[in-house]
N, C-alpha and C positions, 0 to 999 in steps of 0.2 A: 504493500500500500504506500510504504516510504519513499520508494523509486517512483509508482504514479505522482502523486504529489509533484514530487521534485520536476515530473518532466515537464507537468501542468505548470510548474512557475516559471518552470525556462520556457515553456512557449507564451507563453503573458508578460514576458520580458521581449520576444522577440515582438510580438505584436504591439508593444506598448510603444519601441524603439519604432515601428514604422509607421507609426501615428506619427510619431515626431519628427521624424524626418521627411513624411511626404510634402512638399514645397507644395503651397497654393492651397491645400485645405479649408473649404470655407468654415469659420468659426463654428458656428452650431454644427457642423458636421461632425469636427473633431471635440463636442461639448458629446456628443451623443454616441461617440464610439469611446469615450472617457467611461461613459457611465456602462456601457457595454464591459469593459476591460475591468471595473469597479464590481460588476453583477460574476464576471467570472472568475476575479478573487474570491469572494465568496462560497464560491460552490467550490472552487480547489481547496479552501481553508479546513470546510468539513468532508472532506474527501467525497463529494459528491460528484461525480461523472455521469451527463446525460448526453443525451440525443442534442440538448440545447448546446452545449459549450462547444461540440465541432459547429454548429448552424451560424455561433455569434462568432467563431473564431475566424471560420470560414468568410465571412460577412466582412471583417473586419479586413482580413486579408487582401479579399476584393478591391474594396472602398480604398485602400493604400494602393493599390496600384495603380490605378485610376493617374493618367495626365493630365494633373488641372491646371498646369501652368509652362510644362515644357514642350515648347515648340519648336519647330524649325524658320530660317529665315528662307522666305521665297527668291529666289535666281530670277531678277526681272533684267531677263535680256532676251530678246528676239533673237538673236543668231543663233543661240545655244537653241534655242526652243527649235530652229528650224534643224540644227546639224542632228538634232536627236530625235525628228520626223524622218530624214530621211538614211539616219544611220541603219533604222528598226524596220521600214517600209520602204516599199518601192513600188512607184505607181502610184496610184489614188492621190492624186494632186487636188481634185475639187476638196477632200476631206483635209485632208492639209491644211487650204488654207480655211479651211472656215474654223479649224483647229487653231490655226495662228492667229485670225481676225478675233476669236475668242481671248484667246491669252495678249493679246496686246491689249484688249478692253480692262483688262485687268491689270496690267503694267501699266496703264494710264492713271485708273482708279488709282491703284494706290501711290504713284507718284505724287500724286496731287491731294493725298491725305483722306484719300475719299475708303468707305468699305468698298474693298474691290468681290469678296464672295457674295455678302446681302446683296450688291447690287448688278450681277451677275443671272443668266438664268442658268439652268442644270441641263448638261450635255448630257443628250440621248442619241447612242450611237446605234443604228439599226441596219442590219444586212444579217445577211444567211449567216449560217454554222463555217468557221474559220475562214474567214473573211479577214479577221486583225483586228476585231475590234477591244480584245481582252489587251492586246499588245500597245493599239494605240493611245490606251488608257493609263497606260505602263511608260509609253513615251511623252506624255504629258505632264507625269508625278517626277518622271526624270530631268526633264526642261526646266522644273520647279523649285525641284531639290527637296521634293518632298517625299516624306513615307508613303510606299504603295501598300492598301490593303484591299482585297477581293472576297465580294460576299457572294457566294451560290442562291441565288435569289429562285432555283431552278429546285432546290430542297427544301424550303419554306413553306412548311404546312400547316403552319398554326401563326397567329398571331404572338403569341408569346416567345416564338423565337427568335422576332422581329424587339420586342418591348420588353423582353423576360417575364422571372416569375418570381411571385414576393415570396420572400427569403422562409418566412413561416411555413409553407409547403418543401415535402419532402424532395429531393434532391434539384431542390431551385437553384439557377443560375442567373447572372445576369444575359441579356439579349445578345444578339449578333454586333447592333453597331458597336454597344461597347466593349466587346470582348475583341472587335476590329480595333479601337483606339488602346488598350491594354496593349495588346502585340505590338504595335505602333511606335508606343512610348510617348507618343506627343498627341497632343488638343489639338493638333489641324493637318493629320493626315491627308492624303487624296484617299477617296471611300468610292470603289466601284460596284455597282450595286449590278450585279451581269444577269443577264436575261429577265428582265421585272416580271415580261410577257406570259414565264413560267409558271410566276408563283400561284400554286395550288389550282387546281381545277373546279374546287367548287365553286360555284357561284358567289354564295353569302360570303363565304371566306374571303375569297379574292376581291369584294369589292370590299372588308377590313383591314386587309392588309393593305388596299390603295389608300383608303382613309390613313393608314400607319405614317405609308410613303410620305403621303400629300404631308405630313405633319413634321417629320425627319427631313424634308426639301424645301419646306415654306419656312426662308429666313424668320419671318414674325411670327412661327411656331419653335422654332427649333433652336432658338436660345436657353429654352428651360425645357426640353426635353425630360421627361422623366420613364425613366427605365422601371420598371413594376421592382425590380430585384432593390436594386440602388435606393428607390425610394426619393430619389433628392433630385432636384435640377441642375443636366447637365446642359454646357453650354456647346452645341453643334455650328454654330453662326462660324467659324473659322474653318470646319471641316469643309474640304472640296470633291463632292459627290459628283459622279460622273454614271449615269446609268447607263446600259447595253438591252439592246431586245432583237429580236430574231422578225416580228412585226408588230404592228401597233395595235391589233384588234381587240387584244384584253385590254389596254390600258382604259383607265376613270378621263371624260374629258376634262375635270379640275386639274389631275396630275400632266395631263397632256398639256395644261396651260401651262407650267412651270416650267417645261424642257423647249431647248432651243434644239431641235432634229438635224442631225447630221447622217446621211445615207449611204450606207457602206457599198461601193459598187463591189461588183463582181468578176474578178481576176480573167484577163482575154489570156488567151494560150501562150502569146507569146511576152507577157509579162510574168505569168507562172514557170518560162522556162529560167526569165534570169535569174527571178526569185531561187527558183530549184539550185541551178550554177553557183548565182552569187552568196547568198545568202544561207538556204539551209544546209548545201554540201560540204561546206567548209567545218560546220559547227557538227553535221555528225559524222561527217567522219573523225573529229576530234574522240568523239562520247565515244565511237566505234573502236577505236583504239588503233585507227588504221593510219598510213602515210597517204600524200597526195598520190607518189608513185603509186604504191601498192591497189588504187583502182583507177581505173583511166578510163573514161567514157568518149566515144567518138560522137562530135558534135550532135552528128546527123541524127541519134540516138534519141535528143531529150520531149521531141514533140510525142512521140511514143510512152517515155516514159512518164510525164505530167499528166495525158490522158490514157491510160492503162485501159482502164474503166468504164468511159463512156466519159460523159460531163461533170465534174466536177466544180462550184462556184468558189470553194477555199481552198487553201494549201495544207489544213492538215490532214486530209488522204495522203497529199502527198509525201506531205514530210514521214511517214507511215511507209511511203512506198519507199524513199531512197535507206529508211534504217533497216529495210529487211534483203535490201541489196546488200549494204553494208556488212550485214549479218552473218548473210550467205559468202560475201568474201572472207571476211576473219576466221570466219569454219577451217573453210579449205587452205587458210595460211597456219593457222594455230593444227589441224591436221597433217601441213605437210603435203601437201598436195601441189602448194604450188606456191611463188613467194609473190604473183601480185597477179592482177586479172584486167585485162581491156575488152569494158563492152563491146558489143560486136553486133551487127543485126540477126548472125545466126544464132547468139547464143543466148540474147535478152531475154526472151519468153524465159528459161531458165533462170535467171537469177530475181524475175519479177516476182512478187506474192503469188501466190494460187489463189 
């Protein structure tokens, strides 16, 4: 019983130390995880251990982690924003710039002292399944210099996994965004919310979870945000939300008012071949653990291998197809068979997927 004790004061030590040290705690917050830390004294003094003490500890734990004050500085310069559109993508120039015309409204804004997120709307970027839209989201938060975090809006079945669940309920959590700002580290992540379009199929549902959204993207809502777990108002007005959808037909026309739509076209063939060359063969043949030498494709080859298939509108078929050529060479080298391979027209069917 001596040893429980003991272990119960060293973690009421540790949790006490991260009261104290989380920077930006708002007062009554940290008046209220006091008296929490005060109630679990208690119950360790007379050696009482329940269900409640990991529930407040846990809680408590949370609530300390929480970035209420560390942020990042935004990179407001246009050239960087443009070298890191086109270091990532290739092609899709109309999205670019309305990509760029976005982010310089913002590098105005706040040159000039102004809120540049509240006075901003929320990029919704829309086209087929790997198209780039998860990437161009990724090349945005990179322009910015800010934390990328991705929420599967495609597994969102309930409301509470959007807004949590109050901590009094058994194995409650806080929601999705804030366990996106937890990972994060900082109060003004980039927050890409991917396929909205997805979430949950029912009816009643999906129009609660719109109401959720509309509340999480409406600046004059989402400064006091309250999480059901957390309990308190967080301040979202700094986070830069970027949604994704595949089409617009489930969206609430309220949430449709809030997004500024960017249209993800759809890759012509012979932009998918540079793609294929430039961009993804360099990088898996890295993963592949292969040399440049050791596969050699004859030019003539790539319109073949981009559409293997039939038509495809994104590139991760394809990038699917060059890791399982890859694959099939590293076999036959790490076998001994041969120490490096040049596609060929006779012998591509072979080294293609089945």
């Amino acid at each position: 019983m001596t040893e429980k004790k003991d272990f119960l004061f060293e973690e009421l030590k540790t949790l006490s130390r991260a009261i104290s040290n989380t920077k930006g705690l708002p007062e009554d917050l940290k008046e209220r995880l006091d008296q929490m830390i005060d109630r679990l004294e208690r119950m360790a003094n007379v050696g009482h251990y329940a269900t409640e003490f990991d529930t407040l500890s846990r809680y408590i734990d949370i609530v300390t982690s929480i970035p209420w004050v560390e942020e990042t500085t935004d990179i407001l310069d246009l050239e960087k924003a443009k070298e890191s559109l086109e270091k990532n993508h290739y092609g899709m120039q109309y999205a670019k710039d309305r990509i760029l015309e976005y982010l310089s409204t913002l590098i105005l804004l706040s040159q000039r002292g102004e809120e540049a997120i509240s006075r901003s709307p929320v990029l919704l970027l829309v086209g087929l399944q790997g198209v780039g839209k998860t990437t161009l989201a990724y090349s945005v938060a990179e322009a910015l210099g800010r934390k990328f975090e991705r929420i599967a809006m495609g597994g969102i079945g309930s409301t509470i996994e959007l807004r949590g669940k109050a901590k009094s309920f058994p194995e409650a959590e806080p929601g999705q965004i804030v366990k996106a700002m937890i990972r994060s580290g900082v109060r003004n992540p980039l927050i890409l919310l991917d396929e909205i379009d997805k979430a949950s199929g029912e009816q009643g549902l999906r129009s609660d979870i719109m109401s959720i959204l509309l509340e999480i993207l409406d600046p004059k809502q989402n400064v006091a945000f309250r999480d059901h777990y957390i309990d308190y108002p967080i301040d979202l007005s700094d986070v830069l939300f970027i949604c994704s959808a595949n089409n617009l037909g489930t969206l609430s026309a309220a949430l449709m008012d809030r997004m500024e739509i960017i249209k993800m076209p759809s890759y012509t063939d012979q932009e998918k071949i540079v793609i294929a060359r430039d961009y993804l063969m360099p990088q898996i043949l890295i993963k592949s653990g292969l040399r440049q030498d050791e596969l050699i494709i004859d030019p003539e080859l790539w319109p073949g291998i981009v559409r293997p298939f039939g038509f495809d509108s994104g590139i991760r078929s394809l990038g699917r197809t060059l890791e399982a050529i890859c694959r099939k060479v590293a076999r036959e080298i790490v076998e001994g068979k041969t120490t490096s391979v040049t596609l060929t027209a006779e012998n591509l069917k072979y080294y293609l997927p089945q």
